[in-house]
C-alpha positions as CSV (number, residue, x, y, z in Angstrom):
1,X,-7.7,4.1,-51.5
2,X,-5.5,2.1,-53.9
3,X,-5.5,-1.8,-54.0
4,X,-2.3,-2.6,-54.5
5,X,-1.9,-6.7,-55.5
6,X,1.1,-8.7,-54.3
7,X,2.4,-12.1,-56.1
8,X,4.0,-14.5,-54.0
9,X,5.9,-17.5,-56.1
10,X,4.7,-20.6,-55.0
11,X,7.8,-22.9,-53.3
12,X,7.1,-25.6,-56.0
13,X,10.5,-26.0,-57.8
14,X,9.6,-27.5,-61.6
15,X,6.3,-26.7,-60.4
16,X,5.3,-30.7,-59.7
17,X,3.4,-31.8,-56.6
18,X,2.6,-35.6,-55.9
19,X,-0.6,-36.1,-53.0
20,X,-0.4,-40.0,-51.5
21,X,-3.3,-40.5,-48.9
22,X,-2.9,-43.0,-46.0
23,X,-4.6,-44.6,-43.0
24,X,-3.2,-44.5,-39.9
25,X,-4.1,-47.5,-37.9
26,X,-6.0,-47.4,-34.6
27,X,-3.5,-46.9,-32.0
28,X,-0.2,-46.4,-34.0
29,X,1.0,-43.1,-34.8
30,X,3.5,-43.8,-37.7
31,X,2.5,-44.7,-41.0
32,X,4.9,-45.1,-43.8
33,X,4.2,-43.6,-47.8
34,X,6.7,-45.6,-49.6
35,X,5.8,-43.3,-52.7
36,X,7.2,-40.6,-50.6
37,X,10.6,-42.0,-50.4
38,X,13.3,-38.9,-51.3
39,X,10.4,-36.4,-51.1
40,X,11.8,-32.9,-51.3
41,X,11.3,-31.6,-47.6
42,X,10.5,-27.8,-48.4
43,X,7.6,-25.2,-47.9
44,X,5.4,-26.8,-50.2
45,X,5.1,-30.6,-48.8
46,X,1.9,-30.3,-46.4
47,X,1.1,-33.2,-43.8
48,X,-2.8,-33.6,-43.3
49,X,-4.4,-35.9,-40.7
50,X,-8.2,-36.1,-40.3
51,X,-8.6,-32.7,-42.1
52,X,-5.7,-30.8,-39.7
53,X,-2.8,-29.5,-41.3
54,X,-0.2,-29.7,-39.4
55,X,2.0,-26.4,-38.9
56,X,5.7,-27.9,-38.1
57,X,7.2,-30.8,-40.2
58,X,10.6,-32.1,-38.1
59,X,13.2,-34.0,-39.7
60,X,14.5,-35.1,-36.5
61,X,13.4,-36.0,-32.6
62,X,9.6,-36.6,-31.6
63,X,7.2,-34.7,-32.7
64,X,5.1,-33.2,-29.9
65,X,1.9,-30.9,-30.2
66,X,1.4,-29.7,-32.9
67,X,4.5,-31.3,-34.7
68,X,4.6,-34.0,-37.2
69,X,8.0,-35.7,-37.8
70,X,9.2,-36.6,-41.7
71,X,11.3,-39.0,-42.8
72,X,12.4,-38.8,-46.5
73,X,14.7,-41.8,-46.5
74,X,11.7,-44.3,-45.4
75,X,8.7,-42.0,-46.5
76,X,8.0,-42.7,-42.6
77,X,5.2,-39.8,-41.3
78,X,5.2,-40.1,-37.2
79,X,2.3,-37.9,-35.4
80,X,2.6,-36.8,-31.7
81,X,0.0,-39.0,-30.8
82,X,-2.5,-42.1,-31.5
83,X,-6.5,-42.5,-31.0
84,X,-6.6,-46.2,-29.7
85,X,-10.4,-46.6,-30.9
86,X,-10.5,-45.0,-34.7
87,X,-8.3,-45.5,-37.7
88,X,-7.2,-41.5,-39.3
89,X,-7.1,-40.9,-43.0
90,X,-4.8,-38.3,-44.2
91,X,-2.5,-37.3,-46.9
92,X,1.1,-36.1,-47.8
93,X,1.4,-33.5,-50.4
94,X,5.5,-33.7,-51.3
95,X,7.6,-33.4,-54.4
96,X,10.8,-35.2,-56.1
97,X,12.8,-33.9,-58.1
């Protein structure tokens, strides 16, 4: 049969991404990206915490399962939960425009 080939546009708008890693300290599970102050909450900003992306970025409440909360006014990045024992490296992948 026929391949057919399908372009999807990616959702970066001026096509410019920023990545900021972070720690998350043992038993906290907020850390705040100050470079990611005003980022542009959208399909393209990806939240990664010990190599899981997570799924559902909220804006607003707590973030539960498999949730993480967003806050573009702080840059604040709030995960459902903490490890008490083991600092977590991740990254935000965001842009500003």
């Amino acid at each position: 049969g026929a391949i057919t080939q399908i372009f999807t546009p990616s959702p970066v708008a001026n096509g410019k991404m920023y990545r900021e890693q972070f720690t998350l300290p043992a038993g906290d599970t907020t850390v705040t990206v100050p470079q990611a102050i005003d980022a542009l909450f959208n399909e393209g900003m990806t939240i990664v915490l010990d190599g899981y992306d997570y799924p559902v970025i909220i804006t607003t409440g707590t973030p539960i399962a498999d949730e993480v909360k967003f806050t573009t006014a702080t840059g604040a990045i709030q995960f459902p939960y903490a490890d008490a024992d083991n600092d977590r490296n991740g990254y935000i992948q965001y842009q500003i425009i």
